[in-house]
Backbone as CSV, one residue per row, in Angstrom:
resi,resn,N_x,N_y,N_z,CA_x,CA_y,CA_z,C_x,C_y,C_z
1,UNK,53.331,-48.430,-119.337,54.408,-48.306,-118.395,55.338,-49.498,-118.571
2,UNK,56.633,-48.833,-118.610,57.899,-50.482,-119.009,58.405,-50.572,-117.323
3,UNK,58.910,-51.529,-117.956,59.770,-52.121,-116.500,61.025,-50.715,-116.034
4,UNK,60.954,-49.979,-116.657,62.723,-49.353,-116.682,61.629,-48.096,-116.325
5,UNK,60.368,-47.590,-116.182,59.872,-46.639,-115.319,59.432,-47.143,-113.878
6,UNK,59.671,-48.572,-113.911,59.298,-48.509,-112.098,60.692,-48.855,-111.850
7,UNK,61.450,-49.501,-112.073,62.895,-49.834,-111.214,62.981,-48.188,-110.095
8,UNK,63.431,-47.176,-111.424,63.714,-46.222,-110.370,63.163,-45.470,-109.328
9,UNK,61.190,-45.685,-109.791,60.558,-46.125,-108.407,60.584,-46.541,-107.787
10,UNK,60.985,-48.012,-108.005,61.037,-48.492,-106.269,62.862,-48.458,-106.188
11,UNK,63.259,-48.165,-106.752,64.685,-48.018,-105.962,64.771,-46.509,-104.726
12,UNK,63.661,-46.058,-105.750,63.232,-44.467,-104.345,62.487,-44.793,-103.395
13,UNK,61.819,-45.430,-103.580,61.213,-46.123,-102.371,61.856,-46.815,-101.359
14,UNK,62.520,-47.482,-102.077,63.702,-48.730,-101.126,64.119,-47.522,-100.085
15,UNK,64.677,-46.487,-101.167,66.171,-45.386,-100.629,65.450,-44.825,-99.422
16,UNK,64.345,-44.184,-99.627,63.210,-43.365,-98.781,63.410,-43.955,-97.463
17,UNK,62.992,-45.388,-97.266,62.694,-46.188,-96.457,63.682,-46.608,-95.815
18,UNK,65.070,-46.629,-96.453,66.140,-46.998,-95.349,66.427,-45.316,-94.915
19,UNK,66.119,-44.702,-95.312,66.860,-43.360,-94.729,65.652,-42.838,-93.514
20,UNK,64.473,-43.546,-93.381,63.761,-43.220,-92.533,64.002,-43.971,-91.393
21,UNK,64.524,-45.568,-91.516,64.983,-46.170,-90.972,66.232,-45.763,-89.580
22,UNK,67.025,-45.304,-90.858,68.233,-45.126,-90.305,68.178,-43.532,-89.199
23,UNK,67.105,-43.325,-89.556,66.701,-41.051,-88.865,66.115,-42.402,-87.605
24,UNK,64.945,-43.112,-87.956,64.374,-43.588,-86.300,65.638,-43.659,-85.606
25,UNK,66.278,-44.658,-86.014,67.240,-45.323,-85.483,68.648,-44.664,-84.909
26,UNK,68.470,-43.802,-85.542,69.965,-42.900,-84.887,69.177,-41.918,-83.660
27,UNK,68.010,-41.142,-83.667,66.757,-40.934,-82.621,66.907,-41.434,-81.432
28,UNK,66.452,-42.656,-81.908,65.946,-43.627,-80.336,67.515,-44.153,-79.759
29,UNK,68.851,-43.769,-80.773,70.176,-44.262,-80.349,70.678,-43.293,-78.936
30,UNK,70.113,-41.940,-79.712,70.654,-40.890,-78.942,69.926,-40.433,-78.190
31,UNK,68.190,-41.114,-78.166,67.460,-40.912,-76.553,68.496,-41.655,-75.301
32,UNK,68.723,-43.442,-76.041,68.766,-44.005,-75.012,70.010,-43.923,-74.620
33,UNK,70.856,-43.190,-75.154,72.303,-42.895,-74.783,72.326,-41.584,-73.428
34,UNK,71.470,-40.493,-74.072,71.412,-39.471,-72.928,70.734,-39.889,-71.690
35,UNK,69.533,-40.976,-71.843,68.681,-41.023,-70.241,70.037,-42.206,-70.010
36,UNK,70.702,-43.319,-70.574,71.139,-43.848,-69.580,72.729,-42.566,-69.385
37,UNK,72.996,-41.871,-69.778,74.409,-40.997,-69.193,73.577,-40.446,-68.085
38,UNK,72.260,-39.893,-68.271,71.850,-39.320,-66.848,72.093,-40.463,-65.850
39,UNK,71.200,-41.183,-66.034,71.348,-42.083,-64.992,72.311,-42.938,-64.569
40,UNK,73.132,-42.873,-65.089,74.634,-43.623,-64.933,75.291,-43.044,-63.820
41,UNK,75.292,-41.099,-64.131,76.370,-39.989,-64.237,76.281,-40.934,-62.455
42,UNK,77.518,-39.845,-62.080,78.337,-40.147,-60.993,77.984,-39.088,-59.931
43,UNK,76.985,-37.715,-60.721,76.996,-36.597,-59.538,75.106,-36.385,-59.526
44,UNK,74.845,-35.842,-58.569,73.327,-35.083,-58.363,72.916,-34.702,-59.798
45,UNK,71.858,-34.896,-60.394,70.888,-34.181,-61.236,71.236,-32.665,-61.120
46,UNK,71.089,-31.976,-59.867,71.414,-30.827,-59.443,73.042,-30.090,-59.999
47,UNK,73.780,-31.154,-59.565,74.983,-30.793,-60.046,75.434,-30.583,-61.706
48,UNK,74.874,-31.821,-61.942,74.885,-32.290,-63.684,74.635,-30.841,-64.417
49,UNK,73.344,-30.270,-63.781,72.856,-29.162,-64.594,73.602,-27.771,-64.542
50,UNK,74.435,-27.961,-62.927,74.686,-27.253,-62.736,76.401,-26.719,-63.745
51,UNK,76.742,-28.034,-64.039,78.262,-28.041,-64.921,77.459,-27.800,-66.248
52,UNK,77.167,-28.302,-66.713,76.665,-28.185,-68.084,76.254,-26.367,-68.482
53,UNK,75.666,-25.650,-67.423,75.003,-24.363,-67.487,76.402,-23.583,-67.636
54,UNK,77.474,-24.180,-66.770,79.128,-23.554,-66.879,79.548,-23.785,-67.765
55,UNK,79.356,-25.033,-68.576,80.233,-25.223,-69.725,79.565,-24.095,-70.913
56,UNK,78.189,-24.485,-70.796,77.523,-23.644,-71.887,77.920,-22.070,-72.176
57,UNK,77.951,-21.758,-70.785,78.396,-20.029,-70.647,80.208,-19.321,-71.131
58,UNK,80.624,-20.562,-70.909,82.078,-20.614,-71.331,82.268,-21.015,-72.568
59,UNK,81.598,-21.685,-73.336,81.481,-22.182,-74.511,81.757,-21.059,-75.597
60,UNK,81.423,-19.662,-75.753,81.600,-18.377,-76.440,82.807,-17.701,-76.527
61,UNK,83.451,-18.411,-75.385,84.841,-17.733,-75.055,85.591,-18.660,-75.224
62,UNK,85.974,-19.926,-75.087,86.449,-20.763,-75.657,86.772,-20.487,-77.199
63,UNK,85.332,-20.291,-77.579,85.027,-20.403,-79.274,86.017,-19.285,-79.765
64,UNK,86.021,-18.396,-79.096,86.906,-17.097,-79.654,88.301,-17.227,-79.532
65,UNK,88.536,-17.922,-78.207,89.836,-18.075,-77.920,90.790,-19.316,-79.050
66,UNK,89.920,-20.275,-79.697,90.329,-21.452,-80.549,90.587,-20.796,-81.632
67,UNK,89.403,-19.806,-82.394,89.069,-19.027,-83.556,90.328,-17.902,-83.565
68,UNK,91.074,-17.508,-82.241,91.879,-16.214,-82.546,93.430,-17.030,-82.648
69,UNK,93.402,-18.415,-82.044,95.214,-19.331,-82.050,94.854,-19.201,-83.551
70,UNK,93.602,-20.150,-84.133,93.903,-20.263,-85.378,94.495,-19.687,-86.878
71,UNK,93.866,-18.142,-86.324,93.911,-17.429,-87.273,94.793,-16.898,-87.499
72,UNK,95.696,-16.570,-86.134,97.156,-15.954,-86.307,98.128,-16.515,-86.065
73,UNK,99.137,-15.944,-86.913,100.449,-16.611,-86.877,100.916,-16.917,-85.554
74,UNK,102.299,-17.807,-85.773,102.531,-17.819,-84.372,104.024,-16.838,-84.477
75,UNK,104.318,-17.039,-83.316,105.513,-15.954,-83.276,106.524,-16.288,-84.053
76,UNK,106.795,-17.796,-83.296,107.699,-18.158,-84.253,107.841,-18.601,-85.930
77,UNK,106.853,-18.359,-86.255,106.307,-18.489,-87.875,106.830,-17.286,-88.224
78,UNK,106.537,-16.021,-87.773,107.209,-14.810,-88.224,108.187,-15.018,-88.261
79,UNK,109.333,-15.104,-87.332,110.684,-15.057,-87.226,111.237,-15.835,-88.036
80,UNK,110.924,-17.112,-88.459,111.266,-17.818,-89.303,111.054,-17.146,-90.416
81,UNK,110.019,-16.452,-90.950,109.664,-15.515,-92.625,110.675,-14.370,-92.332
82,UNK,111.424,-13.931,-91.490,111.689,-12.127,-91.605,112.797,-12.770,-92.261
83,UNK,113.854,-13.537,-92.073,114.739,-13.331,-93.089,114.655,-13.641,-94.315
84,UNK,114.168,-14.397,-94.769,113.227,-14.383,-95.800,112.681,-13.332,-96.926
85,UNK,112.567,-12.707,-95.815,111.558,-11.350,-96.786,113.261,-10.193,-96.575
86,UNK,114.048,-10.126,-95.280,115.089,-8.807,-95.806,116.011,-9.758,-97.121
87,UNK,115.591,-11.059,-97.197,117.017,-11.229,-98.344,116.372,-10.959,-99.889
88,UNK,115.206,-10.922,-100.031,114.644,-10.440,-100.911,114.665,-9.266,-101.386
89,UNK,114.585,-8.060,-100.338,114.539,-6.705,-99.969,115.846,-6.459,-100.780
């Protein structure tokens, strides 16, 4: 075994190990971010759950409503192309 078959062993190792690092660490970032927003928040536990269950349910319709601006033109995008297309005609 030469030196130039372990480098890229332990450079996978190194890599392994910060990326396990960095998974704990973003984890325990975003436990302690949600218990302290609970406990911070400004309204009832009761309430909290109770907006969140609204947002969630609205969340589908939103999604459609963003997904249908996007996709179609706007009005005035047409009007701007029609002459366009009769001077071609």
């Amino acid at each position: 075994m030469s030196l130039k078959d372990l480098l890229p062993a332990s450079r996978w190792e190194r890599e392994k190990k910060v990326r396990k690092q960095v998974a704990i660490g973003a984890t325990v970032g975003l436990t302690v971010g949600a218990v302290a927003g609970v406990l911070l928040a400004p309204k009832a536990g009761k309430e909290i759950r109770e907006d969140l269950v609204k947002n969630i349910q609205e969340l589908p319709k939103k999604a459609k409503e963003l997904s249908a601006k996007t996709h179609s033109p706007k009005p005035t995008e047409i009007r701007e192309e029609q002459p366009l297309l009769s001077k071609k005609i």
